[in-house]
N, C-alpha and C positions, 0 to 999 in steps of 0.2 A: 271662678275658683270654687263657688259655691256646689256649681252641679258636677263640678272636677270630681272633687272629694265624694261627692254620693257613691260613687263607681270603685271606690277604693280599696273595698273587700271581696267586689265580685271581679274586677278587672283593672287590678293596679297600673297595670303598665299603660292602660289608654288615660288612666286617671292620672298617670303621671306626667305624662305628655300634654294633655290639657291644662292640666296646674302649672306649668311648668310656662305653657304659654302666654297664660292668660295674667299668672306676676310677674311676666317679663311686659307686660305693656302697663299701662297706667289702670289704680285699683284706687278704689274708696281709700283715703289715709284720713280722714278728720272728720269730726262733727258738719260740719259748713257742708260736705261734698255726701252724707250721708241720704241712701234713698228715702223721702220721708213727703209725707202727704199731710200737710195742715188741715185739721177738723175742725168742722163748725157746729153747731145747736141748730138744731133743726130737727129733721124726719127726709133727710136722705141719703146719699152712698156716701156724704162727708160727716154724718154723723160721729158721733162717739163710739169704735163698738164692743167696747166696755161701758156704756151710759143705761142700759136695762136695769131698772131698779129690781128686778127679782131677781137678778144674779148677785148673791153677795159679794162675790170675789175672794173666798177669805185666801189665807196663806194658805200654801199647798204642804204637808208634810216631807213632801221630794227636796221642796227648796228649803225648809225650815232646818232639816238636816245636813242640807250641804251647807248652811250658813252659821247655824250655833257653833259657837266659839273659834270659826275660823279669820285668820287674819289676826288676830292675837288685839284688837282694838278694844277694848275698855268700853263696857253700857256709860260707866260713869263718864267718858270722854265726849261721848255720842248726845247723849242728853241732857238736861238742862237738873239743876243741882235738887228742884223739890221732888222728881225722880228720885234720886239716887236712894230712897229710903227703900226703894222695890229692887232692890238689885238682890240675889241671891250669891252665896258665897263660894268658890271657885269647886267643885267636886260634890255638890249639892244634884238630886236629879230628882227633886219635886216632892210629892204626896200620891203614893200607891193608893189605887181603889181599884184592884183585882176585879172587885164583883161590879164592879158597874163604867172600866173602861177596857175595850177588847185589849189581850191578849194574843190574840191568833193572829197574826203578823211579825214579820218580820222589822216592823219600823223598830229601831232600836229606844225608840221611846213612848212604847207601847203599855199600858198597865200605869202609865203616869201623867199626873197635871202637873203642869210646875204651875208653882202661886207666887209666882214673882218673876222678875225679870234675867233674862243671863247673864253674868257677868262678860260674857266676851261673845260680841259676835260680828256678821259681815256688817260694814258700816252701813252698807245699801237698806239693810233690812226695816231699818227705821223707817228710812225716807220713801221705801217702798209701800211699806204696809204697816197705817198707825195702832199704836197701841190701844186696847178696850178699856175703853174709860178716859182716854185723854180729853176732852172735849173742848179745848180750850186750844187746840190745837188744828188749824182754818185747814190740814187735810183730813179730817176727818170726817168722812161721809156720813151721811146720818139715811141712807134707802135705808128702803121706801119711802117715800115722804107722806105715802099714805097711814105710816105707822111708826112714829118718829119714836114709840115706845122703844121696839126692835132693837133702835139698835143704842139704846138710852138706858135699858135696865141690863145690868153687867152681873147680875144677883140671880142664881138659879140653880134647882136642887138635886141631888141623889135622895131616890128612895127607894124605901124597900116594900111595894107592892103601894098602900097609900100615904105610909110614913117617910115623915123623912130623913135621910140618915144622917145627911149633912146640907148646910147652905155654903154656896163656895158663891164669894166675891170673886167674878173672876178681871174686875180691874186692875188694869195696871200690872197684867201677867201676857206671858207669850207660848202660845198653844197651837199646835197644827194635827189637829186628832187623824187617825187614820180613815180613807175613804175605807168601802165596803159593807160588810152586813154583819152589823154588833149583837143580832142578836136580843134576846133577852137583856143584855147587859144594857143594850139603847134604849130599852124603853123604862127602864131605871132611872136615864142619864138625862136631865134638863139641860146640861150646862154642855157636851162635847157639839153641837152645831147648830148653836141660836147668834143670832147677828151682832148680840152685845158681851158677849163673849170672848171671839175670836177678833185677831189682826185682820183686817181688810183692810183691799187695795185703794191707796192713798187718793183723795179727790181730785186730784188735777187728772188723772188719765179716765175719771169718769163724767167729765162737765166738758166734754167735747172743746177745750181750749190746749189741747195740746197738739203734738206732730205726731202724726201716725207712722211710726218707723217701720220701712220695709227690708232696708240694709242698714245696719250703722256701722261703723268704724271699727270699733272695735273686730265685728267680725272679720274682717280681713285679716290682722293681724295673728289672729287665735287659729283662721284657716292656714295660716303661713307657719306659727308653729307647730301645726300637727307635721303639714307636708315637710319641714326640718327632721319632726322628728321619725318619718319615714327615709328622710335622706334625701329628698328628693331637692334639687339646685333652686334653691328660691331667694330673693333677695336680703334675707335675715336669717341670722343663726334663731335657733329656738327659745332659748331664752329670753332674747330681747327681742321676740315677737309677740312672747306671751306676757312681759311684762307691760310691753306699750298696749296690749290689749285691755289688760286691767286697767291702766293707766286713761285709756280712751273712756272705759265707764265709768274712774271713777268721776272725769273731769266732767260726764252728760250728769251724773249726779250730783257735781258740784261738793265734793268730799276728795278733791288733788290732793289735801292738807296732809290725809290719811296715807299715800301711797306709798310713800317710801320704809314707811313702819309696816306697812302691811303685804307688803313682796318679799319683807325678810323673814316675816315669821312664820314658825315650823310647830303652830298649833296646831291640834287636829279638830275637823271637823266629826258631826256624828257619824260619817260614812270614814272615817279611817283617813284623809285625804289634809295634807296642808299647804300653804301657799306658796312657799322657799322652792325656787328653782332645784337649788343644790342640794333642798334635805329631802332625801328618795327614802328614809326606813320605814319600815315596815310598823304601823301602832300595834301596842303590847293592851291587852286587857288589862283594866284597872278597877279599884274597889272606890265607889262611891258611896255618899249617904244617903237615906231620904226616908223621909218622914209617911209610916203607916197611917193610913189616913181613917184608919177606923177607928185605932187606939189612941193615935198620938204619937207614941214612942220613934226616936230614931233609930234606924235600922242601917247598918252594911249590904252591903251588894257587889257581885265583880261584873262589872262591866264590858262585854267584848264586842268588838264591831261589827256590824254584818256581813257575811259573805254576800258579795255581788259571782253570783255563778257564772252569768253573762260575760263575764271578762277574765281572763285569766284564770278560768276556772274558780273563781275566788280567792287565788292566792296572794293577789297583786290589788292594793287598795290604794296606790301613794306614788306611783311614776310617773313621766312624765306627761305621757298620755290622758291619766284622769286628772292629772290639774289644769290641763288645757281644756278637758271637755266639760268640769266641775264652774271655771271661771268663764265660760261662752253660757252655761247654760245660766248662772247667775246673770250674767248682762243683758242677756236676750228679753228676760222679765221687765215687762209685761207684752211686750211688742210681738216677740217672735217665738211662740210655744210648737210651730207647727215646725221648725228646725231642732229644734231640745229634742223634739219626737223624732225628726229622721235622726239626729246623731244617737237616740238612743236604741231603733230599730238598726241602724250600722253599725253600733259598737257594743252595744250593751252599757252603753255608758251614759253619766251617773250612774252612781245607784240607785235605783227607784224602789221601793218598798212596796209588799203584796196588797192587795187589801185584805181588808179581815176577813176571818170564813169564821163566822162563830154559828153563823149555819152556811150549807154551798151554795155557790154562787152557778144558777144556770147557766149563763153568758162564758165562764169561765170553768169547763168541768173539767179542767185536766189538777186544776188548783184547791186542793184541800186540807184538810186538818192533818194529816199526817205528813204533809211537804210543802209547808207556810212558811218555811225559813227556808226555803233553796229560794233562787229564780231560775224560774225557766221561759223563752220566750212565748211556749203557750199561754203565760201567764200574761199578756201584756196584747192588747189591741193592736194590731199590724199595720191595716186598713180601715178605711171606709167602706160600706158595699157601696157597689153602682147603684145611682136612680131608679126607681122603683119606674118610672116613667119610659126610661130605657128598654127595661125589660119587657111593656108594656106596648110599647111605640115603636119600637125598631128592635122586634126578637135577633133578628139574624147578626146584626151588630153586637147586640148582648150578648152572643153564644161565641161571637169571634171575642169577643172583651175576657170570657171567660177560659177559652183557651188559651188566650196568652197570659193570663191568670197565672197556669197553670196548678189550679186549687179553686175550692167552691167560692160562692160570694158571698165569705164571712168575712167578719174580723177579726180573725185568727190567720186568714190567709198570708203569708209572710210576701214582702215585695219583693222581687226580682234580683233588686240591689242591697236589702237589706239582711245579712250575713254575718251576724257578730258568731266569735269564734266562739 
């Protein structure tokens, strides 16, 4: 069903006929029967391989927006009550610092720290990636362990050349800054990508004592509501493909309690998108507060969502379509990033946010300061090149690799099957 669907923008009708096949015989339905490899502690291919202590792991801004405030779940529900004092209050969107967090993206929460916690978000996000500053809390990674400082001091500053402009605590707050090149405005910034700062991924999937998931469960289901909602005869209407898909993740998380409140609700996420089967409207811009972080004073702002150009031209933030591929790319964290990429080179979907051009980015030169709010897929890594060894070792093979290419051996080069409208 898996490699069914990849074909589904460049050759639906064989992709239909495969999907079509392959959920008429027996498919992943559970935890128990999901594809998954037990890791061990060591130094080999059963390693951990999230266990490298220079990778921090922090939250990705992609998933940080598909998760704030979706599912309508209460921080105060999620957490334990000596929390509850970092909770911010509903239409609250942080502390602006223009001059020292980029601007030049598209992430809709870009130019902003929040200094506290959401009031509403996916219930997963917790148990995915602990809060800075919990410490008290046994998933809480503390890499390197060669510099247990890292990720121990949560305190670090904005300045302005050797002054400082402010010290931000950033414990006990929830931050996913944009990747890319900030610029002047980074080397200002202590606080946007130090280790005691930011969320990072939860310790059980980095001490090699977990199941390395290559299929779970859920995916099946989520593939079965897309092909519903192509039409195509599969053995579940859509709805209740994509709901028992949720339902599969929430139960690997161990957050079932949550599911029945959280498939009703018609919250929106930062990207426009909410969990309610049945509520399709379209989100309206809205006026937020937040707090000028130079003066102090609170300030208004209207809020509008970001156009995903990739899909629907940007018109369409909230169908059926993006809650099914919103809710696969949620569940797939941390296990399966390399399918989040093919559904997002297939569909455009999520929405993924630029990185910053506060100066250009060489790797990227179609992406710059005058079109940092479209997307385009030249904005976005396509491929891998081939082996460098390839090219090296068996020319003739490499010049056939790159004919059927059909494009150089960048990573820009678009795949074969990968065709969002």
């Amino acid at each position: 069903m898996r490699l069914a669907m990849r074909l589904s923008q460049v050759d639906e009708a064989k992709a239909q006929a495969e999907f079509e096949l392959a959920a008429s015989d027996e498919f992943i339905t559970n935890w128990d029967e999901s594809f998954k490899v037990a890791e061990r502690p060591g130094w080999d291919a059963l390693t951990g391989v999230m266990t490298r202590e220079w990778n921090h792991q922090y939250l990705s801004p992609t998933l940080n927006n598909l998760m704030i405030g979706l599912g309508g779940i209460s921080s105060e529900e999620l957490l334990p009550s000596d929390l509850h004092q970092y909770i911010k209050p509903e239409g609250y969107f942080g502390r602006k610092y223009e001059n020292h967090f980029t601007t030049l993206t598209n992430n809709p929460s870009a130019g902003y720290w929040f200094d506290g916690l959401h009031p509403e978000i996916d219930p997963r996000a917790y148990k995915a990636y602990i809060i800075p500053g919990w410490f008290d809390n046994p998933e809480m990674n503390r890499y390197p362990s060669w510099d247990l400082s890292a990720t121990g001091t949560t305190t670090r500053n904005l300045l302005d050349g050797d002054n400082v402009v402010e010290e931000i605590d950033a414990a006990f707050t929830w931050n996913a800054p944009s990747i890319g090149d900030w610029g002047e405005k980074g080397s200002r910034n202590q606080v946007y990508s130090w280790p005691g700062t930011l969320p990072r991924l939860a310790n059980k999937f980095r001490n090699s004592t977990s199941e390395r998931v290559f299929f779970g469960s859920w995916e099946s289901y989520f593939l079965i509501a897309e092909a519903a909602v192509r039409g195509w005869n599969v053995p579940h209407d859509g709805q209740i493909a994509y709901e028992e898909g949720i339902k599969q993740s929430f139960d690997y998380w161990n957050i079932s309690s949550y599911t029945e409140e959280y498939v009703a609700s018609e919250d929106y996420n930062r990207a426009g998108t909410s969990v309610s089967w049945s509520h399709t409207a379209e989100p309206m811009s809205r006026t937020v507060t937040y707090i000028n972080g130079y003066t102090g004073s609170e300030e208004t702002t209207t809020f509008s969502y970001p156009n995903n150009h990739l899909y629907q031209n940007g018109n369409v933030k909230n169908d059926h379509l993006t809650k099914i591929i919103t809710q696969k790319f949620i569940a797939q964290v941390p296990w399966l990033p390399l399918e989040t990429w093919n559904d997002h080179r297939r569909l455009g979907l999520p929405f993924f946010e630029n990185p910053a051009v506060e100066n250009s980015l060489p790797n990227l030169p179609a992406l710059g300061q005058n079109n940092y709010n479209e997307s385009r897929q030249e904005f976005f890594p396509q491929r891998l090149r081939y082996p460098g060894n390839l090219q090296n070792n068996v020319p003739e093979g490499y010049q056939q690799a790159i004919n059927h290419l059909g494009g150089d051996d960048s990573v820009l080069t678009p795949l074969w099957w990968a065709k969002p409208e």
